[in-house]
Every structure is written in C-alpha cells, then in structure tokens.
C-alpha positions as a printed NumPy array, in Angstrom:
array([[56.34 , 61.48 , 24.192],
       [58.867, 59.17 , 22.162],
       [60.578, 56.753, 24.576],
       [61.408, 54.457, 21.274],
       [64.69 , 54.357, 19.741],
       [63.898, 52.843, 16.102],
       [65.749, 53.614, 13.169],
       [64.939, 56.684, 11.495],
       [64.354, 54.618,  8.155],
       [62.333, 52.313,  9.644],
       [60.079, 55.189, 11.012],
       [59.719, 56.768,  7.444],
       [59.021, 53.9  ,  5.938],
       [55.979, 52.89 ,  8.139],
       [54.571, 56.77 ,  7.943],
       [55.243, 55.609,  3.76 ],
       [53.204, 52.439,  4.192],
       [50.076, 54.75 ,  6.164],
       [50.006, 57.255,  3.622],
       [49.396, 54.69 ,  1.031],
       [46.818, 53.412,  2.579],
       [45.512, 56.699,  3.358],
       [45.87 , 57.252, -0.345],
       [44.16 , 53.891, -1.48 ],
       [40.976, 54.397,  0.93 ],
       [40.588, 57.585, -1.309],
       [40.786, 60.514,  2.171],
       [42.462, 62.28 , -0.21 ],
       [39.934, 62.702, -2.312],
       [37.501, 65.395, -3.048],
       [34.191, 63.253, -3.142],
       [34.151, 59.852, -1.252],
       [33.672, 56.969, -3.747],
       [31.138, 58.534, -5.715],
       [29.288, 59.355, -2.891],
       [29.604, 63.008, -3.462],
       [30.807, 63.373,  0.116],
       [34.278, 64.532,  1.42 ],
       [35.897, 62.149,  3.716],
       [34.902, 64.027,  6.745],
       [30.53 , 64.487,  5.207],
       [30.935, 60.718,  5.236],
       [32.294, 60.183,  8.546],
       [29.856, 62.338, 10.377],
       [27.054, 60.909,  8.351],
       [28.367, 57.039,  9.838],
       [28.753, 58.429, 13.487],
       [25.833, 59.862, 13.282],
       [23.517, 56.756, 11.986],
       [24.524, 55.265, 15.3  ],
       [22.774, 58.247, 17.646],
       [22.628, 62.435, 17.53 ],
       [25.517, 64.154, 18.099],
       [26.518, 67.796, 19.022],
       [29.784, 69.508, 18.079],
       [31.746, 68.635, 21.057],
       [30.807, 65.138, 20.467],
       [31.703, 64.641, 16.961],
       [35.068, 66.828, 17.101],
       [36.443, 64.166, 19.788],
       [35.045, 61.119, 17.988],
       [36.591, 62.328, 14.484],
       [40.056, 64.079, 15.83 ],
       [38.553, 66.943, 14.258],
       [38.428, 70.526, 14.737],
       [35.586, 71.905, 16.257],
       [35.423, 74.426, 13.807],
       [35.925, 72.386, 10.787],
       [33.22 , 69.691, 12.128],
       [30.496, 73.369, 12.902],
       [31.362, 74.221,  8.942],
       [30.558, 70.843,  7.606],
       [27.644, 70.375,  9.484],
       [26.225, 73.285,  8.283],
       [26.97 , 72.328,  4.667],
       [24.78 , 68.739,  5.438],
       [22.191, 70.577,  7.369],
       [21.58 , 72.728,  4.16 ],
       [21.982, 69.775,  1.935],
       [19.35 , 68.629,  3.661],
       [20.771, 65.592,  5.446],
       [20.695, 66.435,  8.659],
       [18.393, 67.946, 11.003],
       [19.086, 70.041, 14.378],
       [17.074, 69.659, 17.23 ],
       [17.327, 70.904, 20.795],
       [19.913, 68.522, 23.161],
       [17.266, 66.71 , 26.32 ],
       [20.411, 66.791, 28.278],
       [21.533, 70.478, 27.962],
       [18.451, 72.773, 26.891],
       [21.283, 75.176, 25.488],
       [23.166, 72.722, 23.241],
       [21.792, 71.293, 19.945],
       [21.963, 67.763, 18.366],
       [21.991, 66.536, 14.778],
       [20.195, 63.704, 13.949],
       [19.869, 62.112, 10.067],
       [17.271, 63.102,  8.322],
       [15.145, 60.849,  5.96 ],
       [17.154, 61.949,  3.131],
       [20.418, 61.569,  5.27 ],
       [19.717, 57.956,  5.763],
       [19.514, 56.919,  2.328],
       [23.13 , 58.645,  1.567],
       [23.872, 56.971,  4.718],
       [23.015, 53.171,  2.593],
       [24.546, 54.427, -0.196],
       [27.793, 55.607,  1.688],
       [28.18 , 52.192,  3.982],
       [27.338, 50.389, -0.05 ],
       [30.239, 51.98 , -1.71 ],
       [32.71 , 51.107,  1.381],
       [31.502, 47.56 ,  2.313],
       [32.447, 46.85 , -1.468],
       [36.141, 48.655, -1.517],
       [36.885, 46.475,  1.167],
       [35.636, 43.263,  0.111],
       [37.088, 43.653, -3.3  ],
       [40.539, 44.021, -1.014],
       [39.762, 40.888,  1.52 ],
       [38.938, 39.073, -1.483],
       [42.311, 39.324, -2.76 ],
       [43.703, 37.6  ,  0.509],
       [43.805, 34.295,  2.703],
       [41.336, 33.946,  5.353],
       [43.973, 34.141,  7.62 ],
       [45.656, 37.101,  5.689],
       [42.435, 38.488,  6.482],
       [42.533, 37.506, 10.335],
       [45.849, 38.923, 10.495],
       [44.637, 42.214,  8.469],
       [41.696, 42.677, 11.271],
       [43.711, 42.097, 14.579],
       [46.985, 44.301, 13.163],
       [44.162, 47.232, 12.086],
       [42.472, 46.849, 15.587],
       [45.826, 46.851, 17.259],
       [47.238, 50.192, 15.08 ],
       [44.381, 52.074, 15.828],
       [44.376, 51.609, 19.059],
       [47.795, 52.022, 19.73 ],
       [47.117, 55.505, 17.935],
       [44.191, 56.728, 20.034],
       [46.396, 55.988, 23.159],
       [49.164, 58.055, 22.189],
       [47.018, 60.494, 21.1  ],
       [45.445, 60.732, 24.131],
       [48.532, 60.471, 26.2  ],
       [50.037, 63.417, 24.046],
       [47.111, 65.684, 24.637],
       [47.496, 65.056, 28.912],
       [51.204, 65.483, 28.382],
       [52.32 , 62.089, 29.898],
       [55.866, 61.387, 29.912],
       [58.239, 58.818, 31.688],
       [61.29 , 59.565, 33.258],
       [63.562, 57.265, 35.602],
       [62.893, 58.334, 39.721],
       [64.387, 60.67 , 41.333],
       [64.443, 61.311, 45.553],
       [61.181, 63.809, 45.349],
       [58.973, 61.142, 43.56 ],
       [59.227, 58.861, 46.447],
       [56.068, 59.735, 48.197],
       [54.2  , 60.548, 45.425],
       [54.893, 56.594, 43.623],
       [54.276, 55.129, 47.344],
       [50.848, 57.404, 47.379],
       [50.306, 55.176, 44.154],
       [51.052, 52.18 , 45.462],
       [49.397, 52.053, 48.643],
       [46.248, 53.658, 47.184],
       [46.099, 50.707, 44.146],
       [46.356, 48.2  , 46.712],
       [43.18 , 49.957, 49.057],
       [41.268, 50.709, 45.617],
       [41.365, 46.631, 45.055],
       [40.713, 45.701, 48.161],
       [44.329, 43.14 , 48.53 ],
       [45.946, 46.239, 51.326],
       [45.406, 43.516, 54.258],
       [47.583, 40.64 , 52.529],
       [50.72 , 39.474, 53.637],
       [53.751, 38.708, 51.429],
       [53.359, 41.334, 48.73 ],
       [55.306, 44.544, 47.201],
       [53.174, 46.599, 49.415],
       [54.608, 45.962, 52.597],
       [58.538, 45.963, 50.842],
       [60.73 , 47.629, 53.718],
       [62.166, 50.072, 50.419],
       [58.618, 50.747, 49.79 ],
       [59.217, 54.267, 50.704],
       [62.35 , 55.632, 49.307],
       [62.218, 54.036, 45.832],
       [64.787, 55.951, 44.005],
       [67.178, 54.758, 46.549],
       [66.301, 50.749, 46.115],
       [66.729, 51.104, 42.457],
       [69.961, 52.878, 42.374],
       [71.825, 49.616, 42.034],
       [73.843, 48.525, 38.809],
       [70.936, 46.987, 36.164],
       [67.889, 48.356, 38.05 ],
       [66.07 , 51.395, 37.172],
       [62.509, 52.749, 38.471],
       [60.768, 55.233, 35.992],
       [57.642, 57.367, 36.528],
       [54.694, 58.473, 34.491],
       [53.904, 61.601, 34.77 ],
       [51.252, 63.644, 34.238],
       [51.793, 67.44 , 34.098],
       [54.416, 66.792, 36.393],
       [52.435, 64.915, 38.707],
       [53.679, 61.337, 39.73 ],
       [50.82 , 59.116, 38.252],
       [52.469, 55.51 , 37.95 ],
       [55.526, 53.643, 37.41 ],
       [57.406, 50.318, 37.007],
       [60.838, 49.124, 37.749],
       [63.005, 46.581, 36.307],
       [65.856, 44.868, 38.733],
       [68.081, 41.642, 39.013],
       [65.823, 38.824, 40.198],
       [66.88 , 37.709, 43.449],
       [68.217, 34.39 , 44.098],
       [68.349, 33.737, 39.886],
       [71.143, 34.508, 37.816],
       [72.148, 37.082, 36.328],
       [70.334, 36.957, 33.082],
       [67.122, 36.699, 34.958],
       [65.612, 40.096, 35.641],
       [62.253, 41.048, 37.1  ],
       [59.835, 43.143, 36.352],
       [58.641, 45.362, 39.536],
       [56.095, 47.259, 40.987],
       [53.818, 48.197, 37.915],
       [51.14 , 50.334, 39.52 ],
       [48.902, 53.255, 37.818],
       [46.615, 56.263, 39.257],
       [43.505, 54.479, 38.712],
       [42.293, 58.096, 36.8  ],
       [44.169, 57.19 , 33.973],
       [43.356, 53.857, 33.139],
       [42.39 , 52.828, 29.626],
       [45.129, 55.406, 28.41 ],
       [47.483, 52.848, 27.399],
       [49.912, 54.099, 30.171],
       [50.368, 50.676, 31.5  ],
       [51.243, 48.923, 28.291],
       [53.887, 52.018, 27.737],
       [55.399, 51.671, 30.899],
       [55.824, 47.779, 30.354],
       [56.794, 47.845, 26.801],
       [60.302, 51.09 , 28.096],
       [61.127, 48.579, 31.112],
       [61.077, 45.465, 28.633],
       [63.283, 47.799, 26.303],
       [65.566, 49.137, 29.186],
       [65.853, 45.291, 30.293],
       [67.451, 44.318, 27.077],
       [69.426, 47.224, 27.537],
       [71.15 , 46.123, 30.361],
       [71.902, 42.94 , 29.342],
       [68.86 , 40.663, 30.436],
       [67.734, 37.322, 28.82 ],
       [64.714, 36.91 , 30.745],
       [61.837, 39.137, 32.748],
       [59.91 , 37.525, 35.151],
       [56.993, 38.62 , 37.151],
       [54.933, 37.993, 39.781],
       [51.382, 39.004, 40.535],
       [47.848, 38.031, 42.188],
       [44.549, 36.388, 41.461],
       [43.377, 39.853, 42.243],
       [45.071, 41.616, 39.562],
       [44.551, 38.73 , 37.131],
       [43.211, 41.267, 34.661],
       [46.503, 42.514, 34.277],
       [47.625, 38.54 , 32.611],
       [45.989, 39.403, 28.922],
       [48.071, 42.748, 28.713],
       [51.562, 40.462, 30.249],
       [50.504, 37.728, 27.621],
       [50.353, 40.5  , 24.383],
       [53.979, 41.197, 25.779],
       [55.   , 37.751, 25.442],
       [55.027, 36.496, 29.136],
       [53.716, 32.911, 29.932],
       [53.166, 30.998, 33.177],
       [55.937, 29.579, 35.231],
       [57.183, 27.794, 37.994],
       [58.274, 30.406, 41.051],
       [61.754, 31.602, 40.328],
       [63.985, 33.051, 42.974],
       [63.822, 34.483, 46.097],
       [61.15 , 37.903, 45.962],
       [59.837, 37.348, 49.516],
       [56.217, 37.889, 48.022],
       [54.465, 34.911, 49.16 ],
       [51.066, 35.549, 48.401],
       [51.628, 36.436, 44.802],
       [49.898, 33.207, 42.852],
       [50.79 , 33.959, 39.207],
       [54.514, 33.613, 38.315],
       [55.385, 34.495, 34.209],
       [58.401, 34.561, 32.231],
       [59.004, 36.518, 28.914],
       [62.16 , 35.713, 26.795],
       [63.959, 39.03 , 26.251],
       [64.736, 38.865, 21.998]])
C-alpha cells in the first residue's frame, strides 16, 4: 500500500515510540491492571457494556481473530461474566450480553483505566492534553483506514490509456450522484474529459488512479495552473466511487498528489470546487489549503470556492 517515501529511521523510530506506549498501557501484560483480565477479556467486556455482540461482530470491532475472540468468550462465559442468548436478527446466530457479575468487572475494569490515564493527563498542560486527544484521534484513525484499505487491496498508480473510461465512468457518475451534472463551467464537461492519460502526459502533470482489485475506483491529478506561473500548480479532478467512501481513499489520494507536487518543483496547489461539494473544504483545510481569490485561467466558472495550500 506504501506510497510514502520517509526515511527508514524515521519509520523505526515511530513503530519505537508505539511500542512504548503499547508497553506503558500494560497490552503486554498477562492480567490488565489488576483486573485479572487479559487485554483482549477487557476489551470485549467494554464493547460489550455498550450492546450484545456475536463473534463476527466483536472480531471486526477488536482486529481480532475470530477464533481467538470464540476462545475467550468461552473463557468469560464460564467465568461467569457473560451470558449467551439467541440473536432476534438471525435465529441461528447467538449474542453475548454482560451478565450481573460481568457488569461489576465491567466498573472495576473502566475504574482501573480512567485512573492510569488521569494520573498521565495530570502530568501535562491542558493544552498538552488537547494536543494528546486530537493527535490520538487522528493516529487511530489514520490506522483503521489503512487497515481497511489494505484488506480491499487499494493501491494508486499514475493512468494509463485503458483507465480512461473507467475514471470518466467516475466522474460523470459523482457528478449525477450529487445532483451538479446539469451545471455549466465545471471539470465535467472538460473537452479531455475522456482520454485522461493523454491530458496529463505533459511535463509536471500526472493523473493517478485508485484502484480496487484492479478496478478503477477514483483518482486525482496534479498539473500547471493555467494562466499562473510556474510555481503555481493545481490540484485536479479529485473524484471517488461513492462505495468507498469513509475509507480514507480521498485523503490518500490528496496527501501522493500534494507529495508528487513538491516533487516536481511546485510552491503552491490551488483548487477549485463547489458549494455542492463544500463537504470536501474540512478534509482541503486538514491539508493546509485556505480560501483565495480566483487564480488563473481553469475555464470552470461555476466553481465558487477557490483555496491555496503552500507546498513546504
């Protein structure tokens, strides 16, 4: 999946700085602080104090095994913690629900955590600890994406001739799916619209793909800006099968162009996009782009919302 180029020391010593903390929340430990619970006992027990759960369920939840989660859940079940009861969805599948018992370890395990971690936020700033909830909500997610991208086999490679209908398919069918198809002025109607690979052949512009399987499911393309100089690039024609949204696709193909726009020299991206689409702004912003004036000469007239990111 790797499309990042970062020093191999760098790497290791992030992987260092996980394992240590991997280390310090005690997962490597037998018994969970004093609970008496593994790691995994203890996370079953938490997901399932919020509703029952079957196997299925709890293996995707905890990036488990399915095995592994059947053999612990046996081992609570005995314990007496949990109980098993028939599924009202699926007559054949079973649930596991907390039993009276269950809930009190339950206290006793959410106790012994809420503590470990205050003891660490107390050591910190409130804005330390700010900074300590955003990067941990930003990690994890970034995690479960390319998780999830790794297990549909998702990769990005630049265009070539036979992607052409398959990334106009995309287009067109992004535009129809948010109801914009009938405007005027916009990438849909671009005359190169069609033969892609071609359009981006030029020196400093590239189109890549996402792929899926080795089915074209999005892409994004990074050319000189028109009418600007030549430090001024812009970012093009960011589209996505709608099937695999909220798989972090669209933040990794904006984060290889940004990289690939460095690359070839660029000092600024700039971008263009509609009211329509304004849901796409938050992601641009968490990449660094801000509003601006119109720049250049893109020939997409109806496009209201202009931003600018400074290449580092």
């Amino acid at each position: 999946m790797s499309t990042v180029t970062l020093p191999c020391d760098e790497v290791r010593g992030f992987r260092t700085l996980l394992r240590e903390m991997v280390r310090e929340l005690g997962m490597l430990n037998r018994t969970l602080h004093n609970t008496g619970l593994s790691p995994l006992q203890s996370h079953i027990l938490i997901e399932l104090g919020q509703r029952p759960l079957g196997v299925t369920e709890l293996a995707r939840l905890l990036c488990a095994e399915k095995s592994s989660i059947s053999r612990t859940l046996r081992s609570l079940t005995d314990n007496g913690l949990l109980a098993r009861q028939e599924d009202d969805r699926d007559r054949r599948a079973s649930v596991f629900l907390l039993t009276e018992k269950g809930q009190h370890v339950l206290q006793d395990v959410h106790l012994h955590a809420d503590q470990h971690i205050l003891n660490a936020l107390a050591l910190s700033s409130e804005s330390e600890q700010r900074a300590m909830v955003s990067t941990a909500k930003t990690l994890t997610a970034a995690l479960r994406s390319a998780r999830r991208q790794e297990d549909a086999r998702i990769a990005l490679r630049p265009i070539q001739p036979k992607d052409d209908p398959a990334i106009q398919r995309v287009i067109v069918r992004s535009f129809e799916e948010n109801g914009i198809a009938h405007l005027e002025g916009v990438s849909l109607h671009d005359p190169a619209l069609g033969h892609l690979s071609h359009a981006y052949s030029l020196p400093r512009a590239r189109y890549w793909v996402a792929t899926q399987g080795g089915r074209v499911i999005g892409g994004v393309g990074i050319a000189p800006l028109a009418g600007a100089d030549d430090q001024h690039c812009e970012m093009q024609k960011l589209y996505l099968d709608s099937q695999f949204s909220g798989m972090g696709i669209g933040r990794r193909l904006i984060a290889h162009a940004l990289r690939e726009a460095r690359a070839f020299g660029y000092r600024y991206c700039y971008l263009e996009t509609l009211n329509e689409l304004s849901s796409a702004v938050g992601l641009y912003r968490t990449f660094g782009f801000e509003y601006c004036a119109r720049l250049g000469h893109t020939g997409h007239g109806s496009c209201d919302i202009c931003m600018l990111k400074v290449l580092e």
